[in-house]
C-alpha positions as CSV (number, residue, x, y, z in Angstrom):
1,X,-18.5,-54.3,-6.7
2,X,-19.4,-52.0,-9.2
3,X,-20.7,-54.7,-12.0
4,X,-23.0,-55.3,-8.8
5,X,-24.4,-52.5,-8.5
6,X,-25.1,-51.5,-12.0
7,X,-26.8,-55.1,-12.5
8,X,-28.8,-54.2,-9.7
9,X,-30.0,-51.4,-12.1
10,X,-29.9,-52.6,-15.6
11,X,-33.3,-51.1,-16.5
12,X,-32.7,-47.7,-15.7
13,X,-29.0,-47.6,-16.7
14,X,-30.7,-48.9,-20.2
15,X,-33.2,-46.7,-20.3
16,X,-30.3,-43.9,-19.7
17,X,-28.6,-45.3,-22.5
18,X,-31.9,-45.3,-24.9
19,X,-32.5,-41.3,-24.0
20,X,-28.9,-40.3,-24.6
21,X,-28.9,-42.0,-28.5
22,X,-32.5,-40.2,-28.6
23,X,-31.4,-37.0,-27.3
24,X,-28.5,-37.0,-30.0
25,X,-30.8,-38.1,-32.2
26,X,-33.3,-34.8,-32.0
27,X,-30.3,-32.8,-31.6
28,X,-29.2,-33.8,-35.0
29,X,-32.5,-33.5,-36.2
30,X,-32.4,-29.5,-35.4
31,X,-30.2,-29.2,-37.6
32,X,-32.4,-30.8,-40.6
33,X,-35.7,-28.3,-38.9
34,X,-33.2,-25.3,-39.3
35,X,-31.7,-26.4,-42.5
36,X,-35.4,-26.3,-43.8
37,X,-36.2,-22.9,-42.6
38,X,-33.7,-21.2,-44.0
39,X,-34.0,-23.0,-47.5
40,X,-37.7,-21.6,-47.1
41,X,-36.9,-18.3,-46.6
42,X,-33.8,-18.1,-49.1
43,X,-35.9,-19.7,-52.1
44,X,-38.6,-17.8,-51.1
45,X,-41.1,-21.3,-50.3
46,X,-43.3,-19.3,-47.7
47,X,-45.5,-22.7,-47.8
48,X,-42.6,-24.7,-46.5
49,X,-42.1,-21.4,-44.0
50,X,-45.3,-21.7,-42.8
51,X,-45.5,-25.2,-42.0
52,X,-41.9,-24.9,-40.2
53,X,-43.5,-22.1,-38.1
54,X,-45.9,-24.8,-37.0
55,X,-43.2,-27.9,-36.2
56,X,-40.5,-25.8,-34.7
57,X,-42.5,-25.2,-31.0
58,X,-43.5,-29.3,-31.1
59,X,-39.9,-30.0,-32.2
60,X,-38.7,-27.9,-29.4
61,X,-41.2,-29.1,-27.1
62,X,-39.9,-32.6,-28.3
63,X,-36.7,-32.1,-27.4
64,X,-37.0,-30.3,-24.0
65,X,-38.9,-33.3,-23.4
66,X,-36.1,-35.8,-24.3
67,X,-33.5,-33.5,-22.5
68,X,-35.2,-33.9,-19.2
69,X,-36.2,-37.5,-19.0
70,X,-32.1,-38.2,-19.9
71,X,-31.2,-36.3,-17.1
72,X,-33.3,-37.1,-14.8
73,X,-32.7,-40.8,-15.5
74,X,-29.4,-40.0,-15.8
75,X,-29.2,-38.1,-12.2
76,X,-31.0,-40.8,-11.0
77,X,-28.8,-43.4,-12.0
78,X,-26.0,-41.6,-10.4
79,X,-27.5,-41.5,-7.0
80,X,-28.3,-45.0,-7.0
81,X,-25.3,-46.3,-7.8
82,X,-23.5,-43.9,-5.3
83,X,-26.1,-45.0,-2.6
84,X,-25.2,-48.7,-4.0
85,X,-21.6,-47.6,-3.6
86,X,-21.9,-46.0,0.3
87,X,-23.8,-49.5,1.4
88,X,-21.4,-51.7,0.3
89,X,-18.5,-49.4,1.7
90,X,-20.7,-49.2,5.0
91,X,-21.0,-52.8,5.2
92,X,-17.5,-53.5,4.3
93,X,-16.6,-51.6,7.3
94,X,-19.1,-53.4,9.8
95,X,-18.1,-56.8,8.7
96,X,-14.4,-56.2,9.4
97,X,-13.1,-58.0,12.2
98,X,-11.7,-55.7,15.2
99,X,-8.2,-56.5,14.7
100,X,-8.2,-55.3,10.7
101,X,-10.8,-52.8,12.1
102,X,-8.3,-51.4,14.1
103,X,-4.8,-51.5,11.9
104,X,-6.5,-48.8,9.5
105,X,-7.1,-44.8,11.0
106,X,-10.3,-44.0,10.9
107,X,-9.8,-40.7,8.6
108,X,-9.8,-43.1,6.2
109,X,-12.7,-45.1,6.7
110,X,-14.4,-41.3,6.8
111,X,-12.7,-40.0,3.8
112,X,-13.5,-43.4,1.6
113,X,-17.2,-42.7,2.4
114,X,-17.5,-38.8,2.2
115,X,-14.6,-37.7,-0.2
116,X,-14.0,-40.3,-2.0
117,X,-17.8,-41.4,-3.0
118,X,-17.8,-37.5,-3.5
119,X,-15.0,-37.1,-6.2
120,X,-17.2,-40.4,-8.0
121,X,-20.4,-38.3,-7.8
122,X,-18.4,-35.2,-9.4
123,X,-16.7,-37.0,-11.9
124,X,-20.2,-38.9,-13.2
């Protein structure tokens, strides 16, 4: 059911993918932007200082870019996999026959499509 679903959405759950290795890749390369200013500033290469000045607000612009197109194809990914998740549950449901329809109490037919899909949506 689930393999379903996230066929059903193998370009943006690849995509997802591809910005989470970026976004640890420009968060690993702050580290290299601030290793750089402070070797500036503590061999006194006010240069190197200068030009840092310069990259920091596109590197930061860089990765406040890469940080929201992750989540947002991440938070996407959720929800369509959750609304993948509530069909197939739905339809599960209509296609039962009366008499198996019957044998289970409806709280749970309720609970497996509110609580349930909830606790996957807060544990994603």
């Amino acid at each position: 059911m689930m393999i379903s679903i996230f066929k059903k959405e193998k370009t943006l759950f690849a995509l997802t993918m591809v910005l989470n290795v970026l976004f640890a890749g420009v968060s690993v390369g702050a580290a290299f932007v601030l290793q750089n200013i402070l070797d500036a500033v503590t061999q006194g290469n006010w240069s190197l200082f200068r030009t840092m000045l310069l990259v920091v607000p596109a590197y930061i612009a860089l990765v406040a870019l890469v940080m929201f197109l992750e989540r947002l194809c991440s938070k996407k990914l959720v929800m369509r996999t959750l609304r993948g998740i509530r069909r197939n549950l739905f339809n599960g449901i209509l296609t039962r026959d009366t008499e198996s329809y019957q044998a289970v109490n409806t709280a749970d037919y309720i609970s497996a499509l509110t609580n349930d899909v909830k606790t996957l949506e807060e544990n994603a």
